[in-house]
N, CA, C and O of each residue as an XYZ file, in Angstrom:
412
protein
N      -2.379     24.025     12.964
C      -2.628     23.810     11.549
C      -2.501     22.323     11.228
O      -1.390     21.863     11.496
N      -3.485     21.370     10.657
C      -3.287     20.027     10.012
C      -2.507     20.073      8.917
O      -2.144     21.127      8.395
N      -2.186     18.841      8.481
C      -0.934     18.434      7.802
C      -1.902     17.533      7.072
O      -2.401     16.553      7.625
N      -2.222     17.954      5.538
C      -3.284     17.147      4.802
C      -2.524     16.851      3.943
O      -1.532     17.563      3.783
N      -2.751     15.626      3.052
C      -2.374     15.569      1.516
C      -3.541     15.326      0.890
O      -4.403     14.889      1.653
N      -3.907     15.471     -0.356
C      -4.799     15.005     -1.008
C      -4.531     14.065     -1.880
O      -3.408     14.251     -2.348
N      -5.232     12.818     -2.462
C      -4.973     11.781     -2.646
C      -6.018     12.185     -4.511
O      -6.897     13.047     -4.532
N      -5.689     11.492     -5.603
C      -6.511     11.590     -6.628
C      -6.373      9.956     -6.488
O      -5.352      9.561     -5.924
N      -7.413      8.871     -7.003
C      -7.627      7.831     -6.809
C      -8.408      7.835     -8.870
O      -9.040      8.699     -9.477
N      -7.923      6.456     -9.286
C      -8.486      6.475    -10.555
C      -8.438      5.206    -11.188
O      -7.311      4.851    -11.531
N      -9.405      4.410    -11.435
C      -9.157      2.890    -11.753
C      -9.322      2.895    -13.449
O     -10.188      3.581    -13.991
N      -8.306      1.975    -14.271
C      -8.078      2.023    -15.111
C      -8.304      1.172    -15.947
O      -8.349      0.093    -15.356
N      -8.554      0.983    -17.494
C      -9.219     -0.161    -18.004
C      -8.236     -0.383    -19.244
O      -7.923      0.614    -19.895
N      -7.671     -1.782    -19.651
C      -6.081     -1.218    -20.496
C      -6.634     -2.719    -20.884
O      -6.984     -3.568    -20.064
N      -6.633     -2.924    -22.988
C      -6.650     -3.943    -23.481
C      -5.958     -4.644    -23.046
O      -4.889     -4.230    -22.599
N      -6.300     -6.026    -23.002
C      -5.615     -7.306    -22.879
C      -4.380     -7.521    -24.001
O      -4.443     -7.523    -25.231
N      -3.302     -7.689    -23.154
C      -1.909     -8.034    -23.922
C      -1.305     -6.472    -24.341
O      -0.375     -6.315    -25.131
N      -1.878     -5.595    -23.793
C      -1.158     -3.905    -23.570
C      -0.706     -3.511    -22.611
O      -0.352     -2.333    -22.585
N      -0.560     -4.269    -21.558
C      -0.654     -4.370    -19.797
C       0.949     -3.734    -19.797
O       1.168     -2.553    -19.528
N       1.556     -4.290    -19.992
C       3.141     -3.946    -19.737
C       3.282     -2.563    -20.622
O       3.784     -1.648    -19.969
N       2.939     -2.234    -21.972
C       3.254     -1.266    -22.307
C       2.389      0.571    -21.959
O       2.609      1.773    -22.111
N       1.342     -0.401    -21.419
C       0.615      0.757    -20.223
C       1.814      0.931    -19.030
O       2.269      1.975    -18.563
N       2.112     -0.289    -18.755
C       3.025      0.149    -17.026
C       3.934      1.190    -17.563
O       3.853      2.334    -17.116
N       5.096      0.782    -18.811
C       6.323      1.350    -19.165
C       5.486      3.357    -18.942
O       5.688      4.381    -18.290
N       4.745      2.929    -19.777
C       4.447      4.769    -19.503
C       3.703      5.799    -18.544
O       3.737      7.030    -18.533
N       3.018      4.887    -17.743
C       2.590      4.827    -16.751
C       4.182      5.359    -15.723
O       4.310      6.408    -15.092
N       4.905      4.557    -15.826
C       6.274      4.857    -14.857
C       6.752      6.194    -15.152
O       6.952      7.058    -14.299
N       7.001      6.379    -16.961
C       7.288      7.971    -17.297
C       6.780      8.994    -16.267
O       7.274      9.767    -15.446
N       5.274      8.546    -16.799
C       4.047      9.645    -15.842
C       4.721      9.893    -14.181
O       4.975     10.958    -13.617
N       4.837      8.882    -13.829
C       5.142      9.175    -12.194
C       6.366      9.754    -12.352
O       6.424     10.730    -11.605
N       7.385      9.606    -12.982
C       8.836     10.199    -12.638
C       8.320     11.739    -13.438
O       9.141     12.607    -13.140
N       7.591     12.104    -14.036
C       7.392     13.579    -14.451
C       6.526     14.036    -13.451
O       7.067     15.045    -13.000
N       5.421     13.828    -12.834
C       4.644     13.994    -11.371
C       5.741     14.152    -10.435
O       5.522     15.014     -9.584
N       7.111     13.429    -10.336
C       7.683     13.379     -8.859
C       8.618     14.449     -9.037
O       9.385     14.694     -8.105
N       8.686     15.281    -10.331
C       9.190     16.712    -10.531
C       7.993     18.119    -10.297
O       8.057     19.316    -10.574
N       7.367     17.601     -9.914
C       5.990     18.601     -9.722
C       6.365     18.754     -8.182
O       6.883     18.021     -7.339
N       5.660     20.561     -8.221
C       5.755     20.799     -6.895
C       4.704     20.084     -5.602
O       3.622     19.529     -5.795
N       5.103     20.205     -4.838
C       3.646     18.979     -3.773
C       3.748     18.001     -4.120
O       2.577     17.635     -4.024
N       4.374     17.020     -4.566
C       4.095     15.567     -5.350
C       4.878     15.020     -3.522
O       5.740     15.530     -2.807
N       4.059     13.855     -3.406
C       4.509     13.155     -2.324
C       4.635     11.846     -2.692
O       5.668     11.200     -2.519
N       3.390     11.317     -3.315
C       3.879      9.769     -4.190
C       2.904      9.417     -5.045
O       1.894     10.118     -4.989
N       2.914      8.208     -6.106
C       2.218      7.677     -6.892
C       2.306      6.662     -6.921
O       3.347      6.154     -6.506
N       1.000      5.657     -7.550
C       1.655      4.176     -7.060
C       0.598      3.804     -7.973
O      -0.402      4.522     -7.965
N       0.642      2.606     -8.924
C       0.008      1.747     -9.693
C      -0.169      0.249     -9.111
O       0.856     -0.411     -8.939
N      -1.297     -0.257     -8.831
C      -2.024     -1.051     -8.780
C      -2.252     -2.105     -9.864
O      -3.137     -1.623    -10.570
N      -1.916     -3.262    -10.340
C      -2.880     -3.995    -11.046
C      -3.181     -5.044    -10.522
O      -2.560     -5.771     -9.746
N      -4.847     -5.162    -11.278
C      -5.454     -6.140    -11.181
C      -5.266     -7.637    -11.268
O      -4.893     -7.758    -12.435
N      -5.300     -9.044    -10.667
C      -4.597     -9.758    -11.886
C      -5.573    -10.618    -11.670
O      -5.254    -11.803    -11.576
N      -7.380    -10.131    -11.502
C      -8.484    -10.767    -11.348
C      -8.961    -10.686    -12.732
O      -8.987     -9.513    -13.105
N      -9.432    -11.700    -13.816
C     -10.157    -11.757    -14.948
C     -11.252    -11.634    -15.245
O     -11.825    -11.230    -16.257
N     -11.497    -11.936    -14.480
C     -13.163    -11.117    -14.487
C     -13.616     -9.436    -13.970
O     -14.611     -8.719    -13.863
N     -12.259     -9.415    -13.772
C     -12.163     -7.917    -13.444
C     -12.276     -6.886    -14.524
O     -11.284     -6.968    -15.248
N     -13.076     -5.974    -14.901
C     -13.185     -4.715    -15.774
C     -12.426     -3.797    -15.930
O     -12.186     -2.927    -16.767
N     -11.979     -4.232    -14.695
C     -10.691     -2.847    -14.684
C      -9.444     -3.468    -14.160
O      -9.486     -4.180    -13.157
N      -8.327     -3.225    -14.804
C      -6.923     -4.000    -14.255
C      -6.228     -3.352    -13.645
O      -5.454     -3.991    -12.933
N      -6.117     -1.799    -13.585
C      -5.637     -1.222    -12.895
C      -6.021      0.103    -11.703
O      -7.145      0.532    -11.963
N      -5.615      0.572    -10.930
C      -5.724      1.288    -10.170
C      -4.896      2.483     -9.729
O      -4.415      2.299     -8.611
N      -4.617      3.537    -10.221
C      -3.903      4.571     -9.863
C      -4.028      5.498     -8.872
O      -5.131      5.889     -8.491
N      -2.663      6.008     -8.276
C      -3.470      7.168     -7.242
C      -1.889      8.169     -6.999
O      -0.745      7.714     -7.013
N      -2.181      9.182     -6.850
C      -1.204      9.632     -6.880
C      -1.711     11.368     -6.270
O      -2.604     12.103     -6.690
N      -0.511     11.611     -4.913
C      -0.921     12.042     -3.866
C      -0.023     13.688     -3.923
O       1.053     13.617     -4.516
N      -0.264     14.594     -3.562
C       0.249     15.578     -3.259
C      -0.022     16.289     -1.882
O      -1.030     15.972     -1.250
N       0.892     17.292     -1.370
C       0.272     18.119     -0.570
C      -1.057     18.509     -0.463
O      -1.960     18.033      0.226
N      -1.051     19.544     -1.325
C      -2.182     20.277     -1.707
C      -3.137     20.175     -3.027
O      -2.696     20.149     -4.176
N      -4.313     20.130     -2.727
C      -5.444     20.380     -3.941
C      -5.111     21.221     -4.951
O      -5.401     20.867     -6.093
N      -4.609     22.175     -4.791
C      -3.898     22.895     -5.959
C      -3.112     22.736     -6.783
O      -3.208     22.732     -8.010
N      -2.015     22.549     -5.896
C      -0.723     21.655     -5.847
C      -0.483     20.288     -7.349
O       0.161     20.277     -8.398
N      -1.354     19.378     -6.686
C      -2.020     18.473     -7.228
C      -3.121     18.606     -8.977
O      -3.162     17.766     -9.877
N      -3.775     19.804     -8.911
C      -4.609     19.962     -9.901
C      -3.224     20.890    -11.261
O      -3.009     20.800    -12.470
N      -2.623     21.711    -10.065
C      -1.601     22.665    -11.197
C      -0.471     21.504    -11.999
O      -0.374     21.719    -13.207
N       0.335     20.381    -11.497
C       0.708     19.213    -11.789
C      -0.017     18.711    -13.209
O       0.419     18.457    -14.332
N      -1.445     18.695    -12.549
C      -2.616     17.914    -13.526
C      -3.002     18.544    -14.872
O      -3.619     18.055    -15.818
N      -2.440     19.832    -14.685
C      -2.973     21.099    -16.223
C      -2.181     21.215    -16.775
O      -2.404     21.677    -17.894
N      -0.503     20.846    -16.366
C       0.563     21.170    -17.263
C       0.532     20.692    -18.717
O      -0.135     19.674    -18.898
N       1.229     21.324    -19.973
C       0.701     21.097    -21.178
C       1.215     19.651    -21.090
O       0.649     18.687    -21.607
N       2.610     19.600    -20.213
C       3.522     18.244    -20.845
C       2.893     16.843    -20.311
O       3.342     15.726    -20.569
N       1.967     17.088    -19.660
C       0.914     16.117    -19.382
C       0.617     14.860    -20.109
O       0.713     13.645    -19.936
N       0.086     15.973    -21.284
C      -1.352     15.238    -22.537
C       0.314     14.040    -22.949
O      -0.139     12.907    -23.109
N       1.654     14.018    -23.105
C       2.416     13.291    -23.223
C       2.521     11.829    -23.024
O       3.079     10.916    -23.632
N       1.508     11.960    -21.548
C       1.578     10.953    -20.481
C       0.181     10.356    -20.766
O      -0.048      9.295    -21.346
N      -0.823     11.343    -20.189
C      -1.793     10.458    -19.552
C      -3.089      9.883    -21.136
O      -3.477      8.921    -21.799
N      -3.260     11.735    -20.881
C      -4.290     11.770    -21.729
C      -4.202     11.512    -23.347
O      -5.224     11.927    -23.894
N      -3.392     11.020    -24.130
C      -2.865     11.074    -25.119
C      -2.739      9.150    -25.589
O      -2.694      8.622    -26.701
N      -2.722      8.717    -24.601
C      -2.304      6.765    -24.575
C      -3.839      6.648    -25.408
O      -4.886      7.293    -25.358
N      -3.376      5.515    -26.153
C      -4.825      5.445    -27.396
C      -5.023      3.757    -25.951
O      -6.144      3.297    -25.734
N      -4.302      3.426    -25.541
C      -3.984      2.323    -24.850
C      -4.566      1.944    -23.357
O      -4.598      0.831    -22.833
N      -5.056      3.319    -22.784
C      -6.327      3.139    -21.593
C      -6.737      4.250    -21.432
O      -6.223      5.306    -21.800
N      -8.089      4.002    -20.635
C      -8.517      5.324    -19.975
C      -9.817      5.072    -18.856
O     -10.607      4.129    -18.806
N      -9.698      6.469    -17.861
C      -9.762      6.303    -17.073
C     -11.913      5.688    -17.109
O     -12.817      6.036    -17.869
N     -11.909      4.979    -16.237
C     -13.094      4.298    -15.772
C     -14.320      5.444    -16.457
O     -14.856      5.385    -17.563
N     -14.456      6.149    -15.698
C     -15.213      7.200    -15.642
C     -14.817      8.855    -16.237
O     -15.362      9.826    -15.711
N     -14.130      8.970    -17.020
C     -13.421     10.110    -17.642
C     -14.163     11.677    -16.215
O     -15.359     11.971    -16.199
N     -13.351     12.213    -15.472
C     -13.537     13.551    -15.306
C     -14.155     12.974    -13.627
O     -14.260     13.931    -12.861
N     -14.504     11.792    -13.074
C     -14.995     11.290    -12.077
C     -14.014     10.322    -11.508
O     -14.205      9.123    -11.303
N     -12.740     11.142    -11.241
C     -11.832     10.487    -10.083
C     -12.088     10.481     -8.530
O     -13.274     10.783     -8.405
N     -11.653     10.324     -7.562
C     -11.920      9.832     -6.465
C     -10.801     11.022     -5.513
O      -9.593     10.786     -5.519
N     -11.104     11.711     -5.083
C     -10.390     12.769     -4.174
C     -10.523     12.286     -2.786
O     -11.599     11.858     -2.369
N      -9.205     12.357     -1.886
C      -9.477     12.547     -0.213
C      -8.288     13.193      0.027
O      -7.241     13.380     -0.592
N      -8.848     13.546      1.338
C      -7.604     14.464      2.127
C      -7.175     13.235      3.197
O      -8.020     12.363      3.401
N      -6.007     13.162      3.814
C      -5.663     12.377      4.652
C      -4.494     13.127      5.510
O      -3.761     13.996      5.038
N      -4.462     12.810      6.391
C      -3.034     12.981      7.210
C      -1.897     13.410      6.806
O      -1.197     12.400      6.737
N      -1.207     14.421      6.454
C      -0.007     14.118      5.739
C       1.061     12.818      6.681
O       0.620     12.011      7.500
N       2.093     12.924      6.368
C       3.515     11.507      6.334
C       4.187     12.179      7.495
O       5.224     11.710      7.964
């Protein structure tokens, strides 16, 4: 049997001079993900290119596809992600999935 995790990958676009108060809740988000079942890790990325469109980069990994999506439906979610008037994602509903190796 392989040992997969699946990876959600999601680049992020956050007004200029909101940067830090995206991270602060951004961090919430991961410490409520790292209470989810399957959660293996999360990790934020920023940009610190200016001509860049997008400043940040998220990804955040679980065991399983399920795992990972059941995490993603919880109500206490909309708290975190979907609810910030303060970014959103590149492409709304067109994140970036892989399976890899598990650790």
């Amino acid at each position: 049997m392989r040992n997969e995790t699946v990876t959600l990958t999601n680049v992020i676009e956050v007004p200029p001079g909101r940067e830090s108060h995206f991270e602060e809740r951004w961090m919430r988000f991961k410490e409520f993900l790292a209470c989810q079942r399957g959660f293996v890790s999360a990790a934020l990325r920023r940009n610190d290119d200016p001509s860049s469109p997008f400043r940040f980069t998220a990804s955040t990994t679980f065991r399983t596809q399920d795992q990972l999506w059941g995490a993603l439906q919880r109500n206490e979610i909309g708290d975190f992600a979907f609810s910030c008037p303060l970014a959103h994602a590149a492409r709304p509903g067109q994140a970036f999935l892989r399976s890899q190796p598990g650790s």
